[in-house]
Backbone as numpy.savetxt, mean C-alpha at the origin, in Angstrom:
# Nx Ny Nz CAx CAy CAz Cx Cy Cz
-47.60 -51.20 18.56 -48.43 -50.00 18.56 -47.56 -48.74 18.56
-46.17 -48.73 19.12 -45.40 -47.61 19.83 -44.98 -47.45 18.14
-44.56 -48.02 17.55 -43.67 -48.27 16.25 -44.77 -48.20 15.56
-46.27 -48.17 15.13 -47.01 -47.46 14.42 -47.04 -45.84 14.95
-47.11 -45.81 15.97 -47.19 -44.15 16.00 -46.21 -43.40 15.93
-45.12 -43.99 15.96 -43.98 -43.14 15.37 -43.39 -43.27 13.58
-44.20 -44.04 13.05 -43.92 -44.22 11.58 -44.97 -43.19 11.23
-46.22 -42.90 11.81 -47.57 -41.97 11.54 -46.63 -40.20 11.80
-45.96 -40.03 13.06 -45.08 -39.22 13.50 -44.24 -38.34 12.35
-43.55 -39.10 11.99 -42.46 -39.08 11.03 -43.18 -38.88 9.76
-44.08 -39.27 9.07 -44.97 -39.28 8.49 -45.71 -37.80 8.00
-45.88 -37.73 9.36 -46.71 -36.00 9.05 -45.42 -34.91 9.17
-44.33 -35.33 9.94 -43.28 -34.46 10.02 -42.72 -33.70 8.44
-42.59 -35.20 8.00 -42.31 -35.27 6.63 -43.48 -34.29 5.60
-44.60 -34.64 5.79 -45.77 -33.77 4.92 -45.43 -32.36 5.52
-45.66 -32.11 6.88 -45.87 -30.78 7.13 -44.17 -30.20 6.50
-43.15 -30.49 6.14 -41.70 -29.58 6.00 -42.06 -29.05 4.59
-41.28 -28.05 4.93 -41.50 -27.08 3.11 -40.77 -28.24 2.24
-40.90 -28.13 1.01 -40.67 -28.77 -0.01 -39.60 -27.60 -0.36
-38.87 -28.02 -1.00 -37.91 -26.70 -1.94 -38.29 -26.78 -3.18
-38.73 -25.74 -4.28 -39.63 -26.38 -5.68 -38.06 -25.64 -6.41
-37.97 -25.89 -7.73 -37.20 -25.54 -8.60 -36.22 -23.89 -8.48
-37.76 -23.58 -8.19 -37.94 -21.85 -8.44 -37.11 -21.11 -7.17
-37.29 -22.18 -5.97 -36.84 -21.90 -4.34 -35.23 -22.20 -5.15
-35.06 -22.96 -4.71 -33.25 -23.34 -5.49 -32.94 -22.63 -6.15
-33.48 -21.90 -7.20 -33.07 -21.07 -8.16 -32.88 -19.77 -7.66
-33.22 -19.34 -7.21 -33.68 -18.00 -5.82 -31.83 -17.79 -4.99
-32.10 -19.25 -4.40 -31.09 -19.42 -3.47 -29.89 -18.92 -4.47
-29.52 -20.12 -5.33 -28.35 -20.08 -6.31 -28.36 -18.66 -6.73
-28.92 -17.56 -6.84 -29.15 -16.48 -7.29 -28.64 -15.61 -6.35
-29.45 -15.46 -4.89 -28.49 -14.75 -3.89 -27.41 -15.38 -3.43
-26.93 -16.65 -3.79 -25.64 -16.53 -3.07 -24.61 -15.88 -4.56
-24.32 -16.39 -5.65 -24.01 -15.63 -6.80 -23.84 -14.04 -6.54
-24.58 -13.23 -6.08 -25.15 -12.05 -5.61 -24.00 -11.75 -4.59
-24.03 -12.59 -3.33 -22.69 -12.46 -2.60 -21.71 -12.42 -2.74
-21.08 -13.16 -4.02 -19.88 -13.53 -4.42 -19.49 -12.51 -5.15
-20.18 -11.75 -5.84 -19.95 -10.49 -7.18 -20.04 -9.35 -6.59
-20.53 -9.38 -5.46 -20.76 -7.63 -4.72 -19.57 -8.20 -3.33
-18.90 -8.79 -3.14 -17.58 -9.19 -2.31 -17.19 -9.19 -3.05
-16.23 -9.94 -3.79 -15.58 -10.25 -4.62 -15.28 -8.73 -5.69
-15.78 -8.47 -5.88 -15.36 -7.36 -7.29 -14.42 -6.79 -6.78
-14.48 -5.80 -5.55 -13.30 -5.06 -4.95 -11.85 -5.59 -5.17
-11.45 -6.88 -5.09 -10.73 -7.80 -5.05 -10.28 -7.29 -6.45
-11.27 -8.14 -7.18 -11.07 -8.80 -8.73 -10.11 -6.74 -9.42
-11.17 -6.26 -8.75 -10.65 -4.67 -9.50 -9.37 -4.80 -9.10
-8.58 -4.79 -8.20 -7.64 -4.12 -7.43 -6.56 -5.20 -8.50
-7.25 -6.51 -8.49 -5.89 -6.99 -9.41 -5.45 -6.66 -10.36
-6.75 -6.26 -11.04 -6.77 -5.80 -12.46 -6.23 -4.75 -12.68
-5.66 -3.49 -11.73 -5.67 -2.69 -11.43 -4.35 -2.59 -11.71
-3.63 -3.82 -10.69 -2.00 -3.89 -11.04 -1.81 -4.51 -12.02
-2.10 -6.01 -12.52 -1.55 -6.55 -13.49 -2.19 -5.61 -14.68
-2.72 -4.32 -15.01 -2.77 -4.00 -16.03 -2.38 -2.53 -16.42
-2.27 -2.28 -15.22 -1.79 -0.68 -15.01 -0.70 -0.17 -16.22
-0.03 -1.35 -17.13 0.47 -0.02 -17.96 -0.10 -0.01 -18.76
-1.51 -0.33 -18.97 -2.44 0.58 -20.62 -3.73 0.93 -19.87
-3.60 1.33 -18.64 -4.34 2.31 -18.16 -3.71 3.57 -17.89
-4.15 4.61 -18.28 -3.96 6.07 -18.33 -4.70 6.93 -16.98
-3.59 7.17 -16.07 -3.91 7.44 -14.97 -3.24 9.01 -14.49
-2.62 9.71 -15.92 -1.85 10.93 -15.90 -3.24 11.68 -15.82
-4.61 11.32 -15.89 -5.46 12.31 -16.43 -6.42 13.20 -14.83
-5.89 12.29 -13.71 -5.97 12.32 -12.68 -5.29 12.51 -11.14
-4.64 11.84 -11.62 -3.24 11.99 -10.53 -2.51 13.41 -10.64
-1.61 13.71 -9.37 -0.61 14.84 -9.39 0.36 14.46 -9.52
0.91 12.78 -8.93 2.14 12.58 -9.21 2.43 11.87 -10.09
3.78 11.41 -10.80 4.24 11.14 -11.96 4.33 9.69 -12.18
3.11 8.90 -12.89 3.50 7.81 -12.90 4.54 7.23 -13.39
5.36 5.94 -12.79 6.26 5.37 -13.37 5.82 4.02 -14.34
5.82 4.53 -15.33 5.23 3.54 -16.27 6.06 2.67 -17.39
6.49 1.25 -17.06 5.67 0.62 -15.85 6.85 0.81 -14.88
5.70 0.18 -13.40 6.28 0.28 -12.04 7.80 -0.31 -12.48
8.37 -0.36 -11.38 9.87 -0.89 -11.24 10.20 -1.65 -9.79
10.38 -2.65 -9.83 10.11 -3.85 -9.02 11.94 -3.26 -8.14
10.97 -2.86 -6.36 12.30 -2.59 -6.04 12.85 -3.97 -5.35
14.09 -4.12 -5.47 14.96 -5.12 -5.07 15.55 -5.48 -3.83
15.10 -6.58 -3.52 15.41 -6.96 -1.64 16.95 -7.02 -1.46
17.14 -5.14 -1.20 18.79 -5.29 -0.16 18.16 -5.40 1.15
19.73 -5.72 1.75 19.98 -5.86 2.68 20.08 -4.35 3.47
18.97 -4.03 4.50 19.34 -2.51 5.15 19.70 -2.78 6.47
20.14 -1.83 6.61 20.41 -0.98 7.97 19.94 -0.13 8.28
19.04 -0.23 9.46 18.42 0.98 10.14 18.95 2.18 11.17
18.74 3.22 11.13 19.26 4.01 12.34 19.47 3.71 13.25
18.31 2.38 14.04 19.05 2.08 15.62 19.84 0.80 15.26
20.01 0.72 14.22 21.10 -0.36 14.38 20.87 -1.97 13.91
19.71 -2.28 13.88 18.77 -3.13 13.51 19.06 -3.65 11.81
18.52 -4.29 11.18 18.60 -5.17 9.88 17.59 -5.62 9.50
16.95 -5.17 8.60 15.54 -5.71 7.67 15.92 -5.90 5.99
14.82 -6.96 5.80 15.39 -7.24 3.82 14.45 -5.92 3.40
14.65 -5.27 2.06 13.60 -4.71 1.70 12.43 -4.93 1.72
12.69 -6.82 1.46 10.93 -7.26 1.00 10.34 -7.63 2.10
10.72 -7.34 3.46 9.83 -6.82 4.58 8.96 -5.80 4.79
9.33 -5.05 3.93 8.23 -3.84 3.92 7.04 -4.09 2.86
7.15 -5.52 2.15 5.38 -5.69 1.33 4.80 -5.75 1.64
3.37 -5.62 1.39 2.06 -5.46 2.26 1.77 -4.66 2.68
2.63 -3.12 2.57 1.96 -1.93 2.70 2.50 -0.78 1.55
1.78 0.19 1.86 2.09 1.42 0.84 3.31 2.02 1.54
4.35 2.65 0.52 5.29 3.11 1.20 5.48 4.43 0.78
5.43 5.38 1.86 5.95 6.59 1.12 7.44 7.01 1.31
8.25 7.48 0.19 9.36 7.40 0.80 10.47 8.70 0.26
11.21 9.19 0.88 12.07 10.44 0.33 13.84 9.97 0.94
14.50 10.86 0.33 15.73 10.47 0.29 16.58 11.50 0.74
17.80 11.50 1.60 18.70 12.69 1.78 19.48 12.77 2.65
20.30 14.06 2.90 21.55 13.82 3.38 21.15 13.88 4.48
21.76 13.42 5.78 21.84 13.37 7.35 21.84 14.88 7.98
22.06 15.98 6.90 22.41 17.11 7.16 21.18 17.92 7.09
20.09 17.36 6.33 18.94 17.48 6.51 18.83 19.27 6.18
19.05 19.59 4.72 18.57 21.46 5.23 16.94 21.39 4.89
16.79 22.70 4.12 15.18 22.84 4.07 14.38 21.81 2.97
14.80 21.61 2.27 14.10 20.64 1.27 14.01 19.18 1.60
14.88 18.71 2.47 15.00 17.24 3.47 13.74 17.42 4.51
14.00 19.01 5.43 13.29 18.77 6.41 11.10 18.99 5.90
11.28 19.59 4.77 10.13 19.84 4.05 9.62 18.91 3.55
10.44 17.78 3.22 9.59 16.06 2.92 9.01 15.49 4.27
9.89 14.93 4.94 9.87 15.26 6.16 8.52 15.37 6.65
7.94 16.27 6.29 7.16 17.25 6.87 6.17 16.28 6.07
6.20 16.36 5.07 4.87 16.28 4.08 4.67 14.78 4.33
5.79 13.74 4.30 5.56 12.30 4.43 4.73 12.07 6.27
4.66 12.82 7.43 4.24 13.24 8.29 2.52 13.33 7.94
2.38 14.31 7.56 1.49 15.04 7.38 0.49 14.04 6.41
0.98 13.50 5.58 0.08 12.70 4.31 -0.52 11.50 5.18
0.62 10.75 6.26 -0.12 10.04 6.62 -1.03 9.90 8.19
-0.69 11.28 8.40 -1.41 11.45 9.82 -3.14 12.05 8.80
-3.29 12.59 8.09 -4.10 13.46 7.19 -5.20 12.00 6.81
-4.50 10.36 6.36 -4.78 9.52 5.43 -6.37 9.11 6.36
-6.03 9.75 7.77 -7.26 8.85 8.99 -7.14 7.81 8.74
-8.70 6.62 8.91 -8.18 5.33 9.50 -7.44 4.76 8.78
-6.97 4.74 7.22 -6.61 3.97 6.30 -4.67 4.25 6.60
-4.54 4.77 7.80 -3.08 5.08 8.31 -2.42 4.22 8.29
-2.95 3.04 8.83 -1.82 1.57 9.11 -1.70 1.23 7.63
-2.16 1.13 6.69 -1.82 0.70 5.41 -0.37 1.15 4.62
-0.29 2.33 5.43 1.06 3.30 5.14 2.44 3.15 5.92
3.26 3.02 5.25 4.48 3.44 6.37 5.60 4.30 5.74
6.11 4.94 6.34 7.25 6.10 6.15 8.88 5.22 5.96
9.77 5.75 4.85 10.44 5.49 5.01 11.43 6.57 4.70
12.69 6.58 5.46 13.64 8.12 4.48 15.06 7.51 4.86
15.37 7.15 3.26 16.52 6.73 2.73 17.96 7.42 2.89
19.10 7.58 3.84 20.00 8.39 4.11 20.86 8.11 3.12
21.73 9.76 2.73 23.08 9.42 1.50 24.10 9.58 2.16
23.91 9.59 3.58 25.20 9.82 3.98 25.19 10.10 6.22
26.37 9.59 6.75 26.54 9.72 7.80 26.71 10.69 8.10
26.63 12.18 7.33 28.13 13.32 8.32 27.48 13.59 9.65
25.71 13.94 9.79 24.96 14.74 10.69 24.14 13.75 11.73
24.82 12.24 11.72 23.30 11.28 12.45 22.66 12.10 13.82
23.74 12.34 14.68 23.01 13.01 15.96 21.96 14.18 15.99
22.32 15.07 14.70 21.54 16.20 14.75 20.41 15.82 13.83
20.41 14.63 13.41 19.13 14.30 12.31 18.32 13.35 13.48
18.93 12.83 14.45 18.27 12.26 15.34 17.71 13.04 15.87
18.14 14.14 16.58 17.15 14.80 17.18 15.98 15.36 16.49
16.47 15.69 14.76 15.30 16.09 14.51 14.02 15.52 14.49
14.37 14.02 14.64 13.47 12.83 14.09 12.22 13.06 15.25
12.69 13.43 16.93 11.93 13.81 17.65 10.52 14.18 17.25
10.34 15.19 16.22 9.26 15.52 15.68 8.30 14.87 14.66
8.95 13.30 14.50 8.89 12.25 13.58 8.65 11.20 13.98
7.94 10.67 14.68 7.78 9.62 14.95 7.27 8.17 13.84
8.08 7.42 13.95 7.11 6.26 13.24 8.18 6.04 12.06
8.85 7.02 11.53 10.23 7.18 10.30 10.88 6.11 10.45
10.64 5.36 9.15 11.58 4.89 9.28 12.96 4.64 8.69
13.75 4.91 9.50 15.47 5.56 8.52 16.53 4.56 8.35
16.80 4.69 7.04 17.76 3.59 6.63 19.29 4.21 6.26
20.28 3.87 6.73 21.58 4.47 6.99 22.09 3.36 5.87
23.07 4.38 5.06 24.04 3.92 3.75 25.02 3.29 4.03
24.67 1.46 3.24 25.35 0.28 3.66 25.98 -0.59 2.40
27.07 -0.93 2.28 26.92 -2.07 1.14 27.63 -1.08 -0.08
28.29 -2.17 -0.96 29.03 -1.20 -2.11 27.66 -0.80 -3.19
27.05 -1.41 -3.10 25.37 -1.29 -4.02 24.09 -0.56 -3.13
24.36 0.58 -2.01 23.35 1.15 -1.65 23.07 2.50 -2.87
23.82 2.94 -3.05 23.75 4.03 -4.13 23.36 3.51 -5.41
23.28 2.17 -5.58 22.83 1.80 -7.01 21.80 1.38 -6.55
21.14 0.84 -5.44 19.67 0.57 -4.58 18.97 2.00 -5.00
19.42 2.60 -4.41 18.70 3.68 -4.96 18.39 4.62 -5.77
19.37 4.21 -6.74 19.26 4.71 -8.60 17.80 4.35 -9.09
17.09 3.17 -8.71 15.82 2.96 -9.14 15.19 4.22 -9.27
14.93 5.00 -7.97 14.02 6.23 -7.62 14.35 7.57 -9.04
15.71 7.24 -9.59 15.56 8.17 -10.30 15.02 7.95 -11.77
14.47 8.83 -12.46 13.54 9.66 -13.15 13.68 10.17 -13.83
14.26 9.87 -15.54 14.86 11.13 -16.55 15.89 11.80 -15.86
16.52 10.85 -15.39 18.03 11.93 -14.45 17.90 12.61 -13.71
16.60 13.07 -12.48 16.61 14.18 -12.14 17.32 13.58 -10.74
17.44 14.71 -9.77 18.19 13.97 -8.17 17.06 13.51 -7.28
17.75 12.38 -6.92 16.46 11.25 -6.21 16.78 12.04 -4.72
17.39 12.87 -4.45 17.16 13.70 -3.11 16.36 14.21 -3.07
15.57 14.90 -4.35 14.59 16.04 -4.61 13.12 15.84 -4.21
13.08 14.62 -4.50 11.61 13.98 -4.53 11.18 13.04 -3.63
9.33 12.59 -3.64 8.96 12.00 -2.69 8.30 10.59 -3.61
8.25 9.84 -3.49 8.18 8.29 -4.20 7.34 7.81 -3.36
6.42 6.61 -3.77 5.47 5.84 -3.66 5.82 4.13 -4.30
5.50 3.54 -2.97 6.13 2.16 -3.60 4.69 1.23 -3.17
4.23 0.37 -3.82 3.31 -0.40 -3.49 3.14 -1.61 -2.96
2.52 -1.98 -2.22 1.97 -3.24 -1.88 3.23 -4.61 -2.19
3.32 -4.51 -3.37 3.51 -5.82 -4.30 5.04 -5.38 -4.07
5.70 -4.12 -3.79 7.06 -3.81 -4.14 7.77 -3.06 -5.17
6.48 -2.69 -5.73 7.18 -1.71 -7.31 6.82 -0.12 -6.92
7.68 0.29 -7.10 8.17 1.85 -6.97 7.30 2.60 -8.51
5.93 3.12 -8.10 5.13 3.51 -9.24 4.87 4.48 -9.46
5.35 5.68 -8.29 4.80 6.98 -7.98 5.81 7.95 -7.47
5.91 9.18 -8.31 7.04 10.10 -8.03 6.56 11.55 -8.17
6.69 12.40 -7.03 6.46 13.92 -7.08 7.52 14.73 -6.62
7.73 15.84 -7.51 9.13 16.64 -7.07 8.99 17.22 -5.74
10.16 17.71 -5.39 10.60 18.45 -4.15 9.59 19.50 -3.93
8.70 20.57 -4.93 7.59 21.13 -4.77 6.08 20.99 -4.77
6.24 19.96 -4.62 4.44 19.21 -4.75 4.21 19.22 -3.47
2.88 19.80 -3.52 2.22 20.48 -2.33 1.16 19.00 -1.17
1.73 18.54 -0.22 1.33 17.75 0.58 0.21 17.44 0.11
-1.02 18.04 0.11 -2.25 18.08 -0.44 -2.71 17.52 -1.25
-2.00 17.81 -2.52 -2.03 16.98 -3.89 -1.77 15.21 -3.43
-0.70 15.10 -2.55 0.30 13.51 -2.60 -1.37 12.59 -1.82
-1.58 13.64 -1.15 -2.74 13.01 -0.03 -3.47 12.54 -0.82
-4.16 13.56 -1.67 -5.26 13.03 -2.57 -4.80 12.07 -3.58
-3.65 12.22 -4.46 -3.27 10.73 -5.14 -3.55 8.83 -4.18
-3.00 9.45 -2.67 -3.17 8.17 -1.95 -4.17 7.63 -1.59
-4.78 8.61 -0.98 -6.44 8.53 -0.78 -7.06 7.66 -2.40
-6.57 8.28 -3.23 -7.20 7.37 -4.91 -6.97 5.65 -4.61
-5.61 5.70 -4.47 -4.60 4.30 -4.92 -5.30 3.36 -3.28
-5.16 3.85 -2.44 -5.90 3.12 -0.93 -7.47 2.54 -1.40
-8.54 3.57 -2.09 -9.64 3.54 -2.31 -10.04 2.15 -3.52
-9.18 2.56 -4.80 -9.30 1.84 -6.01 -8.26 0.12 -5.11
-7.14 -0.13 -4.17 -6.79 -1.29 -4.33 -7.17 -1.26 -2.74
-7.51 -3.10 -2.83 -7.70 -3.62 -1.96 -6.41 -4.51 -0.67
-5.22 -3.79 -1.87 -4.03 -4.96 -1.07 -3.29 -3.69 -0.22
-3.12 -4.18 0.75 -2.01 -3.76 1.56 -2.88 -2.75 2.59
């Protein structure tokens, strides 16, 4: 008797559950599809973004000078100000902004400086995506560039090492001009894509980054 009323049980359990008809499945398969293309695109853009960037025309917008194409910078071996040792290709996975110059630091050193500061305190939350770097040509001034750094927090300074640091940093230059002058942009992936002279107004660099943060999803 117990084993008829639980086959009757099971029975109606079974009648009373929704059925799924064609149209239900089709629905489903439809919003999840839906999930995948409105996630996913951000992604899909950002790749497309790099692997195709040199027959996209991006002079029509930007302030700074694209390097077309990027230039894949090369894992030396550095030395940092406190003394420390990182490969270059420790710094992938974020945006890098970066300027170059003597330890002696006059006004056009301390005016990058300023602006690589400023761009990414300015960037709000999208800050951690960024990091500072400023490339030294030389020892004569470390103590008095240390102190200036006081006003710098987060810099990070790489002191001239190796018979190939000066050819490390030949990349940055540009139709010959002096890679002291200017402020550079290196990406995600490691390629050095973005260059503005010694007079490009903080403002402008912000808004190029604010673009390149917005349009890619890496780093």
């Amino acid at each position: 008797m117990n084993d008829n009323n639980n086959v009757n049980i099971q029975q109606d359990q079974q009648s009373n559950s929704p059925q799924q008809t064609p149209d239900t499945k089709n629905k489903s398969y439809m919003a999840l599809w839906a999930m995948i293309f409105m996630f996913g695109l951000p992604y899909l853009a950002a790749y497309y973004f790099y692997f195709n960037r040199d027959s996209i025309d991006l002079n029509t917008s930007n302030y700074g000078t694209i390097v077309n194409p990027g230039r894949p910078v090369p894992d030396a071996a550095l030395v940092m100000l406190d003394g420390s040792t990182m490969q270059m290709a420790e710094s992938r996975g974020k945006w890098l902004l970066v300027s170059i110059g003597s330890s002696q630091c006059a006004d056009a050193c301390q005016e990058n400086l300023y602006k690589l500061r400023q761009v990414k305190k300015a960037i709000g939350q999208e800050h951690k995506r960024i990091n500072k770097y400023f490339f030294l040509t030389d020892e004569k001034a470390l103590d008095s560039f240390r102190e200036l750094l006081i006003d710098y927090k987060g810099m990070e300074v790489i002191l001239p090492s190796g018979d190939n640091y000066m050819e490390f940093l030949s990349i940055f230059s540009v139709d010959g001009h002096n890679i002291e002058d200017g402020i550079y942009i290196i990406d995600p992936l490691g390629n050095y894509m973005m260059k503005y002279s010694k007079d490009e107004e903080p403002m402008k660099i912000l808004k190029d980054m604010e673009r390149l943060l917005k349009v890619s999803k890496i780093g």
